[in-house]
DRENTORKOL-3810 file (N, C-alpha, C; in nm, 4 decimals):
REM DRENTORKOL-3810
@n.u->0.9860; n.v->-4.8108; n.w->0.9263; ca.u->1.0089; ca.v->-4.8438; ca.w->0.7873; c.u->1.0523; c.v->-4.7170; c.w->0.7151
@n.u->1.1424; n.v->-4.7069; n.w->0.6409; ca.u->1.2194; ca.v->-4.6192; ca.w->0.5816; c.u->1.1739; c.v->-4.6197; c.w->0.4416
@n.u->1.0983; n.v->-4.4730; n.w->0.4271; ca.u->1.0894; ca.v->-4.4489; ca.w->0.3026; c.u->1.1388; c.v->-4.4767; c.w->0.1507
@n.u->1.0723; n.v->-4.5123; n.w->0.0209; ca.u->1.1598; ca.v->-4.5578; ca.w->-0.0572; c.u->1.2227; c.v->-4.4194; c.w->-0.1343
@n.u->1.3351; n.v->-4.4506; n.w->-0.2047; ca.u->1.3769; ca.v->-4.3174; ca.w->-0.3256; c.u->1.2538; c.v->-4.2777; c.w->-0.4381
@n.u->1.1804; n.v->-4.3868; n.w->-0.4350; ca.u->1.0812; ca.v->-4.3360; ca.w->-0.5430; c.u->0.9783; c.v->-4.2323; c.w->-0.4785
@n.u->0.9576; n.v->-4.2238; n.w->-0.2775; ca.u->0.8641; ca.v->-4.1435; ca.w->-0.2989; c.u->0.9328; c.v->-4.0048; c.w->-0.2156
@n.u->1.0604; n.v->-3.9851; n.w->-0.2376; ca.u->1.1344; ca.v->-3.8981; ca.w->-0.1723; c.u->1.1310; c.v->-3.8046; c.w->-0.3140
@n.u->1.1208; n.v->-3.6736; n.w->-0.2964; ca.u->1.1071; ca.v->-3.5754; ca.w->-0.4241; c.u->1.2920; c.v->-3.5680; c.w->-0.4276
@n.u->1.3724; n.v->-3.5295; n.w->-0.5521; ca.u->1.4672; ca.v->-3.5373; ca.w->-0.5677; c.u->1.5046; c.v->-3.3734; c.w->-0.5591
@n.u->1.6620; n.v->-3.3987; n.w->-0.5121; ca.u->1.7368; ca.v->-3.2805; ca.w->-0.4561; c.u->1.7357; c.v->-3.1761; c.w->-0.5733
@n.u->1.7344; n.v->-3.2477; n.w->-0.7065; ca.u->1.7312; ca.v->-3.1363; ca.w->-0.8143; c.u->1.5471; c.v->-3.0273; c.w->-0.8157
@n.u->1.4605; n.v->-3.1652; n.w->-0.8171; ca.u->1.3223; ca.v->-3.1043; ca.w->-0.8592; c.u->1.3189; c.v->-3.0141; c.w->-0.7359
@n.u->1.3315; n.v->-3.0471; n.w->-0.6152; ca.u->1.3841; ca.v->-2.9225; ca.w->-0.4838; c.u->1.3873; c.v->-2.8035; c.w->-0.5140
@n.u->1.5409; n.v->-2.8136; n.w->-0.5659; ca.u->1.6147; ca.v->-2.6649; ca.w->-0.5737; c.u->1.4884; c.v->-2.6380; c.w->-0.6835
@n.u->1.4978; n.v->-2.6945; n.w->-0.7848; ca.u->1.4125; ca.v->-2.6442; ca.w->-0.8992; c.u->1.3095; c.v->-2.5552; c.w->-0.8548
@n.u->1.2217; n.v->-2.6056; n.w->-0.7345; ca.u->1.1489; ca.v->-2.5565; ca.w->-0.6795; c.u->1.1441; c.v->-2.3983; c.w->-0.6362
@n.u->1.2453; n.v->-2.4402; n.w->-0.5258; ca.u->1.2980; ca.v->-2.3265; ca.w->-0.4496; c.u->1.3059; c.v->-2.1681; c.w->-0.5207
@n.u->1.4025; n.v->-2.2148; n.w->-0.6723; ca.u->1.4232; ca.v->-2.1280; ca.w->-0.7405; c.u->1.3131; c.v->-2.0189; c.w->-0.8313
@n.u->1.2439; n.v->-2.1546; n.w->-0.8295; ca.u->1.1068; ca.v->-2.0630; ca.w->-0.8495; c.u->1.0452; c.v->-1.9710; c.w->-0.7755
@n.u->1.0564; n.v->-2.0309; n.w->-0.6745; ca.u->0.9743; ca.v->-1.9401; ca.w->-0.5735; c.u->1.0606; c.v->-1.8262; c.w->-0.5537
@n.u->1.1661; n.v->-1.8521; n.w->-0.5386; ca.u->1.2197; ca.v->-1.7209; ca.w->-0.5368; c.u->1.2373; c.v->-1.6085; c.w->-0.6363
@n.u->1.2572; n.v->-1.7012; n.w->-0.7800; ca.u->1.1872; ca.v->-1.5636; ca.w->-0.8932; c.u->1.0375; c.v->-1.5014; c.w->-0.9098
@n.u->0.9549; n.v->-1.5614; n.w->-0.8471; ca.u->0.8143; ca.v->-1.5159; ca.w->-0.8085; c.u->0.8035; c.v->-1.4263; c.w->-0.6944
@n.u->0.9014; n.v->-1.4479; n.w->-0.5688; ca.u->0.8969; ca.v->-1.3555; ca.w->-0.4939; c.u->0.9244; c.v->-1.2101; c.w->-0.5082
@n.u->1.0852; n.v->-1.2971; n.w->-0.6276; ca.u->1.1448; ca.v->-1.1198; ca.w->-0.6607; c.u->1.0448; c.v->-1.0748; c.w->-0.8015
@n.u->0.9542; n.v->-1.1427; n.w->-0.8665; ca.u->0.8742; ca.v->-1.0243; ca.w->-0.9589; c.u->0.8057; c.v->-0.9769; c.w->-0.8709
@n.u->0.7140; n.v->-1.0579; n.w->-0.7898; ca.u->0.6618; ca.v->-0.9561; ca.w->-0.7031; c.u->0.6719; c.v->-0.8419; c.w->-0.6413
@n.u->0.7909; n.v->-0.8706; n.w->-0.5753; ca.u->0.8961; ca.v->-0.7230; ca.w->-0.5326; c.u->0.8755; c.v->-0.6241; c.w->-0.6238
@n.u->0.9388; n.v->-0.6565; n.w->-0.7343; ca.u->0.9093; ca.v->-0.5366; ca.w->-0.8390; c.u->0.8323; c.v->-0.4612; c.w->-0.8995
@n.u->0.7059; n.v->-0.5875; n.w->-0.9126; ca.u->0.5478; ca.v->-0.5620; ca.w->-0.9242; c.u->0.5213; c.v->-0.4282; c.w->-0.8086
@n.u->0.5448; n.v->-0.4884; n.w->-0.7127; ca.u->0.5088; ca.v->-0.3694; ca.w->-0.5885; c.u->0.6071; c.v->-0.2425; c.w->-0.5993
@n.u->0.7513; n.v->-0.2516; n.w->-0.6330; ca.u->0.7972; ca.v->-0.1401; ca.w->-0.6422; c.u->0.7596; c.v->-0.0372; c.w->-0.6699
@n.u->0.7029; n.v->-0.0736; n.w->-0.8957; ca.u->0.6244; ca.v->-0.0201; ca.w->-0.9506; c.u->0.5434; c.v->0.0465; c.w->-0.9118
@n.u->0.4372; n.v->-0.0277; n.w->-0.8725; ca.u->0.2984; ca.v->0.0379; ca.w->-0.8172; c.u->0.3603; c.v->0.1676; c.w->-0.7162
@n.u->0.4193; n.v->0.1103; n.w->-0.6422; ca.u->0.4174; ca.v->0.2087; ca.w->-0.5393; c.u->0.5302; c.v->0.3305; c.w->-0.5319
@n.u->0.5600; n.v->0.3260; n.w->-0.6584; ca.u->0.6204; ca.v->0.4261; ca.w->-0.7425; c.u->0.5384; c.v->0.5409; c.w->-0.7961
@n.u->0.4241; n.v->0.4217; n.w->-0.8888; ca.u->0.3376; ca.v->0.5212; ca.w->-0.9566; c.u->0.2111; c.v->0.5752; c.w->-0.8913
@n.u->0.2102; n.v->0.5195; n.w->-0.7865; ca.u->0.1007; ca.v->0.6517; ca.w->-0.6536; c.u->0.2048; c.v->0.7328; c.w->-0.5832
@n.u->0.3191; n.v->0.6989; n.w->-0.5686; ca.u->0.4180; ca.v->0.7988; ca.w->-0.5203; c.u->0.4101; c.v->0.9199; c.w->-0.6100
@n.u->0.4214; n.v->0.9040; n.w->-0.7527; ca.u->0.4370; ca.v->1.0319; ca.w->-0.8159; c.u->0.2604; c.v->1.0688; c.w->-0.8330
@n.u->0.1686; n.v->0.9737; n.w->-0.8020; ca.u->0.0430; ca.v->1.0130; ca.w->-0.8624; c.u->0.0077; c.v->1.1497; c.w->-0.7256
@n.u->0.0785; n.v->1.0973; n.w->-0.6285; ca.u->0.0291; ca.v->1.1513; ca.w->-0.5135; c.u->0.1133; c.v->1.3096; c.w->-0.4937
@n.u->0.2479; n.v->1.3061; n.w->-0.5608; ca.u->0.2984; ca.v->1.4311; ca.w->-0.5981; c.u->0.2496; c.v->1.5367; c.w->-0.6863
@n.u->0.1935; n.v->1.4697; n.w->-0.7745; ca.u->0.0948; ca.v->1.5490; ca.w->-0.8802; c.u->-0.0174; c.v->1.6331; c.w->-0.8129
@n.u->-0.0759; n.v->1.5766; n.w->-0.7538; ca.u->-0.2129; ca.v->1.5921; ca.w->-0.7027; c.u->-0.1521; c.v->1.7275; c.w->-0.6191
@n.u->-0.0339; n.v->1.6920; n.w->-0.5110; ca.u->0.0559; ca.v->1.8084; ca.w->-0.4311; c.u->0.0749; c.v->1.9343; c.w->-0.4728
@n.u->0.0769; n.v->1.9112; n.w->-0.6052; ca.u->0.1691; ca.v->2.0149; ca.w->-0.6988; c.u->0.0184; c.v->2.0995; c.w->-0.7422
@n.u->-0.0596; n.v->2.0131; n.w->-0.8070; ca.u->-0.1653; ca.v->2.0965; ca.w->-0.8857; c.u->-0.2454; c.v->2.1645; c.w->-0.6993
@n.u->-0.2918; n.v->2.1059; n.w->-0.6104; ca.u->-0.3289; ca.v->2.2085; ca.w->-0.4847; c.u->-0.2593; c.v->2.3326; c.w->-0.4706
@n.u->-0.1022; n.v->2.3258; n.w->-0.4734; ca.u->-0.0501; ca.v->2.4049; ca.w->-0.4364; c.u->-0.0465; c.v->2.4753; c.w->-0.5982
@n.u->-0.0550; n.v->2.4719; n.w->-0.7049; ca.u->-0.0850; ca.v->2.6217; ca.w->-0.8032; c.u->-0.2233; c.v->2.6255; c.w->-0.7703
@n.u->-0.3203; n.v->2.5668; n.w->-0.7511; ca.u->-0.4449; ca.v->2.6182; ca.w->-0.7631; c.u->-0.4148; c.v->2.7371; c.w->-0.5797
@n.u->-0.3604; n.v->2.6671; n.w->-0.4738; ca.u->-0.3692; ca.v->2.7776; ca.w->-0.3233; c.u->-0.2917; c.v->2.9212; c.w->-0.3847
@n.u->-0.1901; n.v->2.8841; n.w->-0.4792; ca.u->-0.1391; ca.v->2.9914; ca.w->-0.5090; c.u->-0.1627; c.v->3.1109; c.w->-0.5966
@n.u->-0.2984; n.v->3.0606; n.w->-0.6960; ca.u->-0.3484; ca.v->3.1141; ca.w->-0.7943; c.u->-0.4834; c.v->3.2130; c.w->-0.6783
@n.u->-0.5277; n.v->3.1447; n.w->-0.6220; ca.u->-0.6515; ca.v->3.1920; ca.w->-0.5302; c.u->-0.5650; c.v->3.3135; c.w->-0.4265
@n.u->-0.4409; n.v->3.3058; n.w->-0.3709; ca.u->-0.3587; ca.v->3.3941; ca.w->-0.3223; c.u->-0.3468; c.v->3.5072; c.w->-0.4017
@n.u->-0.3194; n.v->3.5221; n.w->-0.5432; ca.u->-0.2941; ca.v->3.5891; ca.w->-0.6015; c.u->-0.4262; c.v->3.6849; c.w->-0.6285
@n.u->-0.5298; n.v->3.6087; n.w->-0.6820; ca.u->-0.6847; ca.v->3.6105; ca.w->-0.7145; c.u->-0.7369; c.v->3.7197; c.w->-0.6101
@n.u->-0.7032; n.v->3.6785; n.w->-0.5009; ca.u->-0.8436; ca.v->3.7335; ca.w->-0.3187; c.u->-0.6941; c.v->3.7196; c.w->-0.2377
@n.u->-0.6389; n.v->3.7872; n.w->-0.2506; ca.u->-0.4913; ca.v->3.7834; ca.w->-0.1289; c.u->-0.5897; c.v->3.7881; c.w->0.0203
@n.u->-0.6762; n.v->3.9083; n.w->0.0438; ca.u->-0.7285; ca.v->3.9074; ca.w->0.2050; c.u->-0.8443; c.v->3.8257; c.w->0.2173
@n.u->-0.9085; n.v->3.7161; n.w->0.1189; ca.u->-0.9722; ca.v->3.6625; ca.w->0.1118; c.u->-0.8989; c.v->3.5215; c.w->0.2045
@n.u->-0.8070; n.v->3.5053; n.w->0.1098; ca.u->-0.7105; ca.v->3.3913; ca.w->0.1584; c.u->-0.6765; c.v->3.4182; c.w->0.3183
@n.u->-0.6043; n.v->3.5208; n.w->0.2964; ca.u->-0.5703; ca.v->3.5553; ca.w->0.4286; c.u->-0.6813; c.v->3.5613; c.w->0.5090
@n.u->-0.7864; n.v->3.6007; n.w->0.5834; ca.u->-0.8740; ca.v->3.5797; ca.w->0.6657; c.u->-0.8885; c.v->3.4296; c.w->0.6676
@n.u->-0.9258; n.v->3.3094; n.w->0.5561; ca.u->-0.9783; ca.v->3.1833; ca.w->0.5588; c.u->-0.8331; c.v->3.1251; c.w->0.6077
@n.u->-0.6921; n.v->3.1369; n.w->0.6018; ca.u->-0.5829; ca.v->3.0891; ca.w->0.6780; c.u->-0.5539; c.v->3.1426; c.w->0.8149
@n.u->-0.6529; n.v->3.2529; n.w->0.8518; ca.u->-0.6451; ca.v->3.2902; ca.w->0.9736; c.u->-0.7769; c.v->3.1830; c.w->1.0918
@n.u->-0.8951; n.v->3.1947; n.w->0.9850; ca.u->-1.0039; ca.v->3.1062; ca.w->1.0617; c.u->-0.9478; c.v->2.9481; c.w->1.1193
@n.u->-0.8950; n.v->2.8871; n.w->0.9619; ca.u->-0.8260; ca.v->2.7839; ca.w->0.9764; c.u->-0.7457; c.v->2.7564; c.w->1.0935
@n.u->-0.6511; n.v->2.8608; n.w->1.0972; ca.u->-0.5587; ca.v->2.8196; ca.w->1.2391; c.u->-0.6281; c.v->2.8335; c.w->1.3728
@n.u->-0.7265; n.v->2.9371; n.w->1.3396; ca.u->-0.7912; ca.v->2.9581; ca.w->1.5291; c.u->-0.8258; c.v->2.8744; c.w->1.4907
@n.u->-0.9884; n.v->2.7644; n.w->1.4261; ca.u->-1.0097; ca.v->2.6495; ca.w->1.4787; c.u->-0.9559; c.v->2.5491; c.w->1.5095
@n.u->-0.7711; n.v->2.5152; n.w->1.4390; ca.u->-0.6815; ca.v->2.4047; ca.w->1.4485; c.u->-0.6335; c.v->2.4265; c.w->1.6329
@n.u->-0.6480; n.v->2.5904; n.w->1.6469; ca.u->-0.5933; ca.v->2.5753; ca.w->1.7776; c.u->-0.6714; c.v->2.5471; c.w->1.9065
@n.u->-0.7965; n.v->2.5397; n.w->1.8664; ca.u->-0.9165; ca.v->2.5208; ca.w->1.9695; c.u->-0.9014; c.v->2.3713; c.w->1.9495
@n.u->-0.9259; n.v->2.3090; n.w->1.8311; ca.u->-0.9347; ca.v->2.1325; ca.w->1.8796; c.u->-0.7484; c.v->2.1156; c.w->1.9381
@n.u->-0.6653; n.v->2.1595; n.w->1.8964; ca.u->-0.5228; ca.v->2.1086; ca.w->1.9442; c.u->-0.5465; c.v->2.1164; c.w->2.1046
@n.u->-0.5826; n.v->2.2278; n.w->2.1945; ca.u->-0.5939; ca.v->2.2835; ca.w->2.2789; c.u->-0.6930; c.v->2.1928; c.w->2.3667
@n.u->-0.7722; n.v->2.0855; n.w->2.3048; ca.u->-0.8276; ca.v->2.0148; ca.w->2.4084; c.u->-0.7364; c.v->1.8824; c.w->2.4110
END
């Protein structure tokens, strides 16, 4: 038995559909762009202020630094090394 037209959804309310979903997909997209824009730069910030504060402490204790970037690497090379 073959369905009637009354309970077949129509080709317009369809697309209608479709179209929605696809402008929901693409805010989403953008939604996420955003975001992941603004931890992109949040995460550059954070980059930037370490590196004046490593550079201020360089300036501050130069052989201070230097010995603690020397410890640093011998222990990086003992765990690399196993």
């Amino acid at each position: 038995m073959a369905p009637q037209d009354a309970e077949m959804p129509s080709h317009q309310a369809l697309g209608e559909d479709i179209e929605k979903i696809r402008r929901d997909v693409e805010n989403l997209t953008n939604s996420l762009k955003r975001a992941g824009s603004h931890q992109a730069e949040r995460v550059q910030d954070t980059a930037n202020d370490a590196l004046v504060a490593l550079e201020d402490a360089v300036r501050r204790e130069p052989v201070k630094t230097l010995g603690m970037a020397v410890g640093v690497g011998f222990l990086l090379g003992i765990l690399l090394r196993r």
